[in-house]
C-alpha positions in Angstrom: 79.7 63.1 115.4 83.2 64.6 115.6 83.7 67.8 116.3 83.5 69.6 112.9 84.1 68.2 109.6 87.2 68.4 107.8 88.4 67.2 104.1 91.6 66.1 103.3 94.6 67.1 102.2 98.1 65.1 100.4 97.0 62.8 103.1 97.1 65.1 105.9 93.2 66.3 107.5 92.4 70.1 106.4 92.3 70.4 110.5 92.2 67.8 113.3 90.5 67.9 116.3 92.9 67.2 118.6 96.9 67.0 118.3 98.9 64.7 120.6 103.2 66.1 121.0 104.7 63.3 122.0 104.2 59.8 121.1 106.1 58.4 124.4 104.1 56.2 126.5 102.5 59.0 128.1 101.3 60.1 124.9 100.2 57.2 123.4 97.9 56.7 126.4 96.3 59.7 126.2 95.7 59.1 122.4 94.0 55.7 123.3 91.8 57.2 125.7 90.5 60.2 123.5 90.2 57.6 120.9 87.3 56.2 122.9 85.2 59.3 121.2 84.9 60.5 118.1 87.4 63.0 117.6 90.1 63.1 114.7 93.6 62.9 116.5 97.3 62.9 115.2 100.4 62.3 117.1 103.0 64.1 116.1 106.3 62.4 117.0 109.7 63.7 116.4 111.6 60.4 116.1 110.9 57.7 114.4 109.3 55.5 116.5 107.2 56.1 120.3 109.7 54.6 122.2 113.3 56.2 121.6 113.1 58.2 124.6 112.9 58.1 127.8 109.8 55.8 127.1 111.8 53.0 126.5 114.9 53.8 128.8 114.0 53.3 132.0 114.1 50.4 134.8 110.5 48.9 133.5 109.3 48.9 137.2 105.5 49.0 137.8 105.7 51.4 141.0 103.8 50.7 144.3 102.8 54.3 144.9 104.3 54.7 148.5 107.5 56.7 147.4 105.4 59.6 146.4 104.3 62.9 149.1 100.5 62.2 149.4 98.6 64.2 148.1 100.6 65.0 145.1 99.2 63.5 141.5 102.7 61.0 141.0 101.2 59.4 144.1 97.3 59.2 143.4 98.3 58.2 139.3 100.5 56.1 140.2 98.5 53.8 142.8 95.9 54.0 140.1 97.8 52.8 137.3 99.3 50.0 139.3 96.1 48.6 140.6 95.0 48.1 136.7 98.1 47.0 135.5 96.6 43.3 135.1 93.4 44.1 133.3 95.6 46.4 130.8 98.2 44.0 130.3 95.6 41.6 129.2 93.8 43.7 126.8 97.2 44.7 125.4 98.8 41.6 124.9 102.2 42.8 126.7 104.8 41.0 129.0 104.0 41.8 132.3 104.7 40.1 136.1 103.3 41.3 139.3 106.4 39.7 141.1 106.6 42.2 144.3 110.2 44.2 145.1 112.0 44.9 148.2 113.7 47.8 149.5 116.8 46.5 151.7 118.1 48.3 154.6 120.6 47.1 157.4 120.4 49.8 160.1 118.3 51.6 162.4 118.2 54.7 160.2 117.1 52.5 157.3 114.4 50.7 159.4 112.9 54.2 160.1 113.1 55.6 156.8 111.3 52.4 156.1 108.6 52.9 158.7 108.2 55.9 157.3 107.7 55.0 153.6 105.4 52.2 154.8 102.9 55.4 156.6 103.2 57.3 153.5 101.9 54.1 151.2 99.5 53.4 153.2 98.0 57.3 153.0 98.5 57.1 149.3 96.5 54.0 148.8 99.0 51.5 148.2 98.2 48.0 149.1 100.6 44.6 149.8 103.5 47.1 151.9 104.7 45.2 154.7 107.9 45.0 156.8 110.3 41.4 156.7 112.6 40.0 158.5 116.1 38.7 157.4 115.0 35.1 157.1 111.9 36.2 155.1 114.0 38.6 152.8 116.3 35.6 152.1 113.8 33.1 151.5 111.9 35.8 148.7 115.9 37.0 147.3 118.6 34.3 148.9 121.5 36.2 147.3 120.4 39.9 148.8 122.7 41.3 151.4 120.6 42.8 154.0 119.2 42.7 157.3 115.4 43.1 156.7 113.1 45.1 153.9 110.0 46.5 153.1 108.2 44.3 150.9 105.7 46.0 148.2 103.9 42.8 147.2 102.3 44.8 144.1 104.9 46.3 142.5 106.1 44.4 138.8 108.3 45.0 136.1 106.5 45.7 132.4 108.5 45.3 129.0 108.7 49.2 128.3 109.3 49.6 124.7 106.1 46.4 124.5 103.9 48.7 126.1 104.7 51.8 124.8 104.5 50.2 121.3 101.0 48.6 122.4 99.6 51.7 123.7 100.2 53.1 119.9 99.2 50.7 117.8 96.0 50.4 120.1 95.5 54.1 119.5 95.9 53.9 116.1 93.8 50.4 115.4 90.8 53.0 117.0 91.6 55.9 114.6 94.5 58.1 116.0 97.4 58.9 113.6 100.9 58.9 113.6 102.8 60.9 111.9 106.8 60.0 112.7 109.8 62.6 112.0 107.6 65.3 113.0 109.1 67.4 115.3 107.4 70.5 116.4 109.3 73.9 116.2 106.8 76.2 115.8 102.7 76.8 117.1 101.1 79.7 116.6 96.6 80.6 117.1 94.9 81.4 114.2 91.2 82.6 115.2 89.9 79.3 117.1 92.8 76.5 116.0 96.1 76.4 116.3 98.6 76.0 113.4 101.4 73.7 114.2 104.8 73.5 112.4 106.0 69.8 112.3 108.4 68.6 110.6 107.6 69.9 106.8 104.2 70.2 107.6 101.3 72.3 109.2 99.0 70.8 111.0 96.2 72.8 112.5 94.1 71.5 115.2 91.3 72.7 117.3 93.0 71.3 120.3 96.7 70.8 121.7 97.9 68.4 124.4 101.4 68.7 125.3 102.7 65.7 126.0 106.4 65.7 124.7 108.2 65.1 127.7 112.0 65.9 127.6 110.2 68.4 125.3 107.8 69.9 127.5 109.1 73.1 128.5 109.9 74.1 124.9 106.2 73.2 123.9 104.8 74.8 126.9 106.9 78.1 125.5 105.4 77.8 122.1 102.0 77.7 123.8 102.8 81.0 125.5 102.8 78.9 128.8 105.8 80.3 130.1 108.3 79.6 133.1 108.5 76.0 133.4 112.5 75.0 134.3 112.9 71.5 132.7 116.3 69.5 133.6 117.1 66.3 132.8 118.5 63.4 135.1 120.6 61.1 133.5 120.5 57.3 134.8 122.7 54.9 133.3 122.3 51.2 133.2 124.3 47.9 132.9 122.3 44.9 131.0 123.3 41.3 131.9 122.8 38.0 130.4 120.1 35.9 130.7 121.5 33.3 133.0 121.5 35.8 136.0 117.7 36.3 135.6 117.3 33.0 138.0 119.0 34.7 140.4 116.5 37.6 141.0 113.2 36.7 141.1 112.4 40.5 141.9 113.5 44.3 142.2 116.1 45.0 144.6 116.1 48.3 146.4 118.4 49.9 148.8 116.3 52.5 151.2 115.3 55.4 149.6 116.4 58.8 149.8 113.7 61.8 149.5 114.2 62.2 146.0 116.3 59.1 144.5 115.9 55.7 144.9 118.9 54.9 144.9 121.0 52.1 142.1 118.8 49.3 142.2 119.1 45.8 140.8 116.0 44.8 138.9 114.7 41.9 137.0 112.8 41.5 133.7 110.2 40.0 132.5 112.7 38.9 129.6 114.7 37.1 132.1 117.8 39.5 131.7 118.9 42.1 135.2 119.5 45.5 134.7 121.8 47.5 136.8 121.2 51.0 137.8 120.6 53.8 137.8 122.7 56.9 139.1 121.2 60.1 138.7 123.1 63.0 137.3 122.1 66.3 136.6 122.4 67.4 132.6 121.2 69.8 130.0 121.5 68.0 127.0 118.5 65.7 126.7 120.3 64.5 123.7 124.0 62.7 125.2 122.8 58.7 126.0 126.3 58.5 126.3 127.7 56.1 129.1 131.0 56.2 130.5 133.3 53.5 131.6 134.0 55.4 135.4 130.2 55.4 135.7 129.7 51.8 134.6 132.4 50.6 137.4 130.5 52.7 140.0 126.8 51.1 139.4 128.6 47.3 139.6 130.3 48.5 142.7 127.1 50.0 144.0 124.8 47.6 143.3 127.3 45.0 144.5 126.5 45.8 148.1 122.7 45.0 147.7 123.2 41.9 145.1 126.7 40.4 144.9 126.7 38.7 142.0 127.7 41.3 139.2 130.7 40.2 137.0 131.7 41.8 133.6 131.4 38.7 132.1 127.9 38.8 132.0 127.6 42.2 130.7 125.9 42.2 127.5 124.6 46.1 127.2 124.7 49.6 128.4 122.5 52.0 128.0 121.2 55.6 129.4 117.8 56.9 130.1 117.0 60.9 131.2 114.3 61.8 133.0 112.2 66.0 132.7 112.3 66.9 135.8 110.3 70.4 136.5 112.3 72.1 139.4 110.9 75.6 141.5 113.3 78.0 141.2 115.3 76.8 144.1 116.2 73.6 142.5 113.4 71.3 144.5 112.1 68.8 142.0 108.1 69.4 141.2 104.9 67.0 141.1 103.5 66.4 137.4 101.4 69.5 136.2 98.8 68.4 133.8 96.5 71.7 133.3 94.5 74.0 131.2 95.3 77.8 130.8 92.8 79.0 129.4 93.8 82.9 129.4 96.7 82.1 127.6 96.3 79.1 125.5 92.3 78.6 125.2 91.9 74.3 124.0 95.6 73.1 125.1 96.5 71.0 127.8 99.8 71.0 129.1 101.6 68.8 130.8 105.1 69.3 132.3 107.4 67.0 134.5 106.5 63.9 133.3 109.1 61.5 134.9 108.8 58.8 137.2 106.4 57.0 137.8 105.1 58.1 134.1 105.4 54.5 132.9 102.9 52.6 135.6 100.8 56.4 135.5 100.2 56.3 131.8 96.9 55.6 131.1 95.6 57.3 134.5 97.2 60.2 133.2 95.5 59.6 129.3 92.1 59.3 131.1 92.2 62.5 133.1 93.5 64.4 129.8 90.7 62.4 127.9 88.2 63.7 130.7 89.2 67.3 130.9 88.6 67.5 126.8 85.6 65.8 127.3 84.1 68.2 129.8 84.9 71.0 127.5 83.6 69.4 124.5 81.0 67.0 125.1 82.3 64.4 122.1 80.4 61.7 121.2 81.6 58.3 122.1 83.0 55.7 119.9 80.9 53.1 120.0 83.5 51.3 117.5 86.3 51.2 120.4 88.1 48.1 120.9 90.7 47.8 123.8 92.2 45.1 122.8 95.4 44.5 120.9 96.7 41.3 119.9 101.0 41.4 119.8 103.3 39.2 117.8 103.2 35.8 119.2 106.7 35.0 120.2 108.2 31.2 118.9 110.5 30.7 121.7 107.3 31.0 124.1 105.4 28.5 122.5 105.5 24.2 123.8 107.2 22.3 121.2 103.7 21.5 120.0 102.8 24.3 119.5 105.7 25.3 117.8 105.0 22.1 115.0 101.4 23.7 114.6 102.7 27.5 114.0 105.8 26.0 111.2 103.0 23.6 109.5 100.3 26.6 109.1 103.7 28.9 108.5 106.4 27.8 107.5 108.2 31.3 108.3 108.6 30.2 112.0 110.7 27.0 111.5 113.2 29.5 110.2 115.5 31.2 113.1 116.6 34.8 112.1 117.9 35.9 115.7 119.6 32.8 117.3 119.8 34.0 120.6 116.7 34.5 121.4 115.4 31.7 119.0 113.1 34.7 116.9 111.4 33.2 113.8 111.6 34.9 110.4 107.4 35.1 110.8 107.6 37.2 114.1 110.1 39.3 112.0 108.2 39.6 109.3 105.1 41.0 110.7 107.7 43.4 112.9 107.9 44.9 109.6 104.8 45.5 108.6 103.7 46.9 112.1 100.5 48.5 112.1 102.5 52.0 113.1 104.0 51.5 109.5 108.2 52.2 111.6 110.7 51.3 109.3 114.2 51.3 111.2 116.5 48.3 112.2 115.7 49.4 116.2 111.8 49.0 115.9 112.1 45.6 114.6 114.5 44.9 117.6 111.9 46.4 120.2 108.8 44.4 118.5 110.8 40.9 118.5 113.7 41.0 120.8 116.0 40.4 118.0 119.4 41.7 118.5 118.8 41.3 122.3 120.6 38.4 123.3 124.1 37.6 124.0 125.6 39.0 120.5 123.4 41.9 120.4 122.7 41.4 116.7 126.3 40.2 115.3 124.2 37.2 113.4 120.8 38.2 113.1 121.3 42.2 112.3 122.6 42.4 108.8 120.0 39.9 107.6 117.0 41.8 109.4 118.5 45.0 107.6 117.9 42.6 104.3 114.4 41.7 105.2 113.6 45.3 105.7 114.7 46.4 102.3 113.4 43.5 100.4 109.6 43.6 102.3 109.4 47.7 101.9 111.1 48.0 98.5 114.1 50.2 100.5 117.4 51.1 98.7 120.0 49.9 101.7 121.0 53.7 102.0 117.7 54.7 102.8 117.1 52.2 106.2 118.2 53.8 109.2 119.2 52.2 112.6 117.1 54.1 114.8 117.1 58.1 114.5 117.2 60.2 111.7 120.7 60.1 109.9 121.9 57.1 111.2 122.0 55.2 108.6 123.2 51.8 108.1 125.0 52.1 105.1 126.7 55.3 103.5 127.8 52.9 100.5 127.9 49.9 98.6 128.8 47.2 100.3 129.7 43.5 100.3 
């Protein structure tokens, strides 16, 4: 049975047993995995969807685990998470390719920097590392410049916002709720819960997990867990078009520094390349701001690994910023996932979520899950399912099977997003997503609308229509992505 029962309220539970801040991918993991017992969980989620952050801003690399001191929990998470990426990818339903990467170096420096790396993977655990030759290199990537490479056969790239988005809906399929435009500004104990103020309600809970990333250190202060120096690092990113996909069949790396890899070329599993990113230091973890000087600078960069950047295949930019917990001499931290139980009895905290959070997700969820579970004891749910079925996409189906999906649905033989041929059907059930979002953006990350060459010039305006005709929305009220930013202001045409 769940922990204690509870009645409720306008929709909210009286009290919950558990509340998730942060519904990132790291948070969404951990609300999957405690939803394998019977325990009443809510996410509270500031925006207005899980993957507006740095969740879904990032390189969508599924890390080795060799770039990570041994010892430190990045490393052992990491090399965890990667090892299961297949079996979760399945279960999910999410794009994901185990296509290897290569980190490119051309001097004697870079070859023992290399040698190096390839000890400190093989300590952590991670398998397929291997040092290749320039004819090798050019035979896996014949446009790289570069002498030789370390080769990390098990390294992939993963559709971020896909999984992040899967990880959710999972979670919530087995029980967990979401509660969007929640942000947390105040917690406070009260006897043996906690009362959280989120958004414009109050949740109280008998447990807390602090998972809010760019967040944590303001949650971790709430808790009374005090100390914690967050900053954020800024990376920015160039998208191309599709028809340079063909010309990187995996992740390009220059040699690593000891604490930035360095402006790497990467593939996806869309068939697009991203560009980037630089690192810079900031303090507001608000600015996704990129400007033209650094733009030239990652093409330039980049250019020296992969040579075939030009502007007219740009089609995006974008930013991402990573929490990065620093000592007070500046030195970047490992993750700190831990329970203080002097201070904050029931709350686990978790600060310095960054890289490799993505491919450390559900390792991370599971030792959470497990550190609740040894306190608690909670039943299992003998009801949880770990599978989750996505939206099938029409331009991946054979042309027979595209005949079958228009005759049982007729909704797929109409083309809403031309560019990247996405049916009115896959739209559709975009919007009516089981995590009930409701802006422009999270039909975009569920269907790849609005991701191909015109970046929504046909398809957005009429995916805005869909939105307020399925949901019964006045065109004022449908927002883009965040809160405010609203499509229209007005009456328009």
């Amino acid at each position: 049975m769940r922990l204690d029962s509870k009645k409720e309220v306008c929709g909210l539970k009286e009290r919950y047993d558990v509340a998730v801040i942060g519904g990132g991918v790291v948070g969404s993991a951990i609300a999957r995995e405690l939803s394998r017992y019977r325990l009443d969980i809510v996410v509270l989620e500031k925006n207005l969807d899980v993957c507006y952050e740095t969740s879904g801003r990032n390189s969508g690399v599924v890390h080795g685990g060799f770039a990570y001191d041994t010892g430190t929990l990045k490393a052992k998470l990491c090399v965890e998470g990667n090892r299961e990426f297949d079996r979760l990818a399945q279960e999910l339903d999410i794009p994901f390719k185990r296509c290897g990467k290569v980190l490119v170096g051309n001097t004697r420096e870079d070859m023992e920097t290399l040698e190096r790396t390839m000890e400190q993977g093989a300590k952590n655990g991670a398998a397929g590392l291997s040092l290749i030759d320039e004819e090798e290199l050019h035979r896996l990537v014949p446009a790289v410049v570069g002498k030789f490479a370390m080769l990390s056969e098990n390294s992939g790239i993963v559709d971020p916002f896909i999984y992040t988005i899967a990880l959710a809906e999972n979670a919530a399929e087995n029980g967990a709720e979401y509660l969007f435009d929640h942000e947390v500004t105040a917690i406070r104990r009260e006897a043996d819960e906690y009362c959280i103020t989120a958004g414009t309600d109050e949740i109280r809970t008998r447990w807390v997990v602090n998972s809010a990333g760019l967040g944590c250190g303001k949650i971790s202060d709430m808790l009374g867990i005090t100390g914690y120096q967050i900053i954020g690092s800024k990376g920015d990113y160039i998208i191309l078009d599709q028809r340079t996909g063909a010309m990187l069949p995996m992740p390009v790396y220059p040699v690593p520094s000891n604490t930035y890899m360095g402006i790497h070329v990467t593939n996806t599993t869309d068939g697009n390349v991203i560009i980037g990113p630089n690192a810079d230091m900031v303090t507001d973890f608000t600015d996704y701001s990129v400007s033209q000087k650094n733009m030239d600078y990652l093409a330039e960069s980049a250019s020296d690994l992969w040579p075939c950047i030009r502007k007219a295949d740009y089609i995006r930019n974008y930013s991402g910023i990573l929490p990065k917990w620093v000592d007070e001499n500046g030195v970047i931290q490992d993750f700190r996932i831990e329970m203080r139980e002097e201070i904050a009895p029931r709350a686990i905290n978790l600060v310095g979520i960054e890289s490799p959070g993505l491919t450390a997700a559900v390792p991370i969820g599971r030792m959470v899950a497990s550190m609740l579970a040894g306190r608690e004891h909670p039943e299992k749910n003998q009801e949880f399912n770990p599978k989750r079925k996505g939206i099938r996409r029409f331009s991946l189906m054979t042309e027979e099977e595209q005949r079958e999906a228009i005759e049982k649905n007729p909704d797929y033989g109409q083309l809403i997003c031309r560019c990247e041929k996405v049916s009115k059907a896959e739209i559709l059930q975009a919007i009516h997503n089981p995590l009930g979002v409701s802006t422009v953006v999270g039909v975009k990350y569920r269907t790849r609308s609005m991701m191909g060459r015109c970046q929504g010039g046909y398809c957005q305006m009429r995916i805005t229509q869909m939105i307020e005709q399925e949901l019964g929305q006045q065109p004022e009220e449908i927002c883009y992505n965040r809160q405010g930013a609203y499509m229209f202001t007005g009456k328009v045409r």
